[in-house]
C-alpha positions, 0 to 999 in steps of 0.5 A: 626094392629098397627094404630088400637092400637095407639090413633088419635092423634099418628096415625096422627103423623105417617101417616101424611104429610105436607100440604094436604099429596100429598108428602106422596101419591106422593111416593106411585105413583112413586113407581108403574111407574116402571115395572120388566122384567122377565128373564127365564132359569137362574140358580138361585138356590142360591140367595145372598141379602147381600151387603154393606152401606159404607163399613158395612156388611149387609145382606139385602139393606134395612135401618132402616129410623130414625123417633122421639119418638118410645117410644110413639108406644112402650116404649122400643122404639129405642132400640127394634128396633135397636134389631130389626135390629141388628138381621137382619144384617141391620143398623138402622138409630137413630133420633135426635128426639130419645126417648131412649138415644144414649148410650141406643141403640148402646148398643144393639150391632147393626149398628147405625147411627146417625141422625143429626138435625143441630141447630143455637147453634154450641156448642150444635152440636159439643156435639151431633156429639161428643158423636154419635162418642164417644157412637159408631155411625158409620155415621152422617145423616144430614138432610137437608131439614128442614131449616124452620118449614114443613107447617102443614095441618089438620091430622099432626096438630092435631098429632103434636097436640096429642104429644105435651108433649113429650120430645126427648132426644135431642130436644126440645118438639114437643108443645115447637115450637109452644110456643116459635117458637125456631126450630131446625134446622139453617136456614142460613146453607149452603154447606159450613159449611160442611167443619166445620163439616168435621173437628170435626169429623172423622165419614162418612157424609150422607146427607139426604134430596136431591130431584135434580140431582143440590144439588147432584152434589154439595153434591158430590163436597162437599166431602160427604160419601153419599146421602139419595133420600128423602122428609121425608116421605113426612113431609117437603114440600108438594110436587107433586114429590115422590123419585123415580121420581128424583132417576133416574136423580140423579143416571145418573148425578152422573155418569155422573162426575163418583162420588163415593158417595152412594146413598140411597132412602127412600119414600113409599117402601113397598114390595122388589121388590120396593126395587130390582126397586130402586137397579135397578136405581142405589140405594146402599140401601133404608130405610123404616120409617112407617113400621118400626114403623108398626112392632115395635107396633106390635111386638117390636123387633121381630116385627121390624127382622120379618118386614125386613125378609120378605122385604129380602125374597120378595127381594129373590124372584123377584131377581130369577124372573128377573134372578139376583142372588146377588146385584151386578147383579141388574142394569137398565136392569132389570126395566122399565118406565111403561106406 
């Protein structure tokens, strides 16, 4: 319903991948390696979904991913989905690419976290991290695997292409890359400048864009607050490797040196019992980008509640089926690699 509303070249820009799109169909194959064990005879009249995301109630493990200019699906844009969430009990996670203002969404009164695109202009990032802390952010997301422009294949060339003109509130213009070649993101950036990050703020770190138990063992060693599983949706580097491929070796490797660091997965969920399998493999939360967007076209802030209800409920009921009756409860027995 939602793709049928929007013009080819937004669609393209959603739905898209870089390259031919095997990231963004990788995810989706990863997602059904995986199997649940029933479990019968378990008292599972009351099930509990809520938990935690670096020490904030939630009612469901479920995250709202960030993704730029919701305002091209619905002009009321991020603050109808941090309304959206906010009535959910979940946390939304706002892109530096936002089309509403910081200070805009956080004054829905939801749990907002802040997406940060690094740039070579160090200024600039001490003003974006100052003013997430100052307009009531809860957590910085630094997104880490963009240090170069994505390789665009055909349908997220033209959706780039189809939004050209369209202004973030703190970033520049999709079609001003293609002009002047300025990117966003510092492409000499290294694990060691999260220590200068560290000293400007007080504000927990996540870092999102981790594909190799390698890089979260560094991450872990760097003294971050978490670590989001991610190919961005597919949009970074055209890969054959989906999120629930690695989120296995990664979760063993952190135990293994027995870090305290979260660990949220993103990448083609789209039903809670995905959600339960990556709990299973050792996932604090997972976050959804497209349908989030899905929702947001259909039903604006409604939508968006509507969308992570259902995710809760699904979650609800195959909890009961694997005899798990709240989040603590959900661990590797409850999966299998399916043949």
């Amino acid at each position: 319903m939602a793709t049928a509303r929007w013009t080819s070249g937004l669609r393209a820009f959603v739905q898209g991948g870089a390259g031919y799109g095997s990231g963004v169909r990788a995810n989706r194959l990863a997602q059904a390696k995986w199997s649940l064990r029933a479990r019968v005879l378990v008292d599972v009249s009351t099930i509990d979904t809520s938990t935690t995301v670096l020490g904030c109630p939630v009612g469901i493990p479920v995250m709202i991913a960030p993704s730029g200019l919701q305002t091209l699906v619905l002009p009321e844009g991020e603050v109808a989905t941090a309304q959206g969430a906010r009535d959910a009990n979940a946390v939304m996670i706002l892109s530096a690419g936002t089309g509403r203002s910081i200070e805009d969404v956080t004054a829905t009164g939801s749990d907002v976290w802040f997406q940060l695109y690094w740039g070579p202009d160090r200024t600039r990032v001490r003003r974006l991290v100052d003013l997430a802390g100052e307009r009531g952010c809860r957590a910085l997301c630094l997104t880490a695997d963009m240090p170069v422009p994505p390789l665009l294949g055909p349908e997220l060339r033209d959706g780039v292409a189809g939004v050209a003109q369209a202004k973030p509130q703190y970033l520049p213009s999709r079609g001003e890359y293609a002009l002047t070649g300025v990117w966003d993101h510092d492409e000499r950036l290294s694990w060691r400048d999260l220590a200068w990050l560290r000293e400007v703020t007080d504000l927990p770190i996540v870092i999102k864009g981790i594909m190799t138990a390698e890089d979260a063992l560094i991450a872990a060693d760097s003294g971050v607050d978490g670590i989001v599983v991610s190919n961005h949706g597919g949009r970074a580097l055209d890969t054959s490797i989906g999120t629930m491929d690695v989120l296995p070796s990664i979760t063993a490797a952190l135990d293994h040196v027995n870090s305290d660091i979260e660990i949220y997965v993103d990448g083609g969920f789209r039903h809670g019992s995905e959600v339960l399998v990556a709990l299973a493999l050792g996932a604090r939360a997972v976050l959804v980008g497209r349908p989030a967007l899905w929702a947001l076209a259909v039903g604006g802030a409604y939508g968006v509640t509507s969308l992570l209800t259902l995710i809760g409920h699904e979650l609800a009921s195959t909890m009961a089926r694997v005899g798990a009756t709240s989040i603590a409860e959900i661990d590797a027995s409850r999966v299998v690699a399916s043949l």
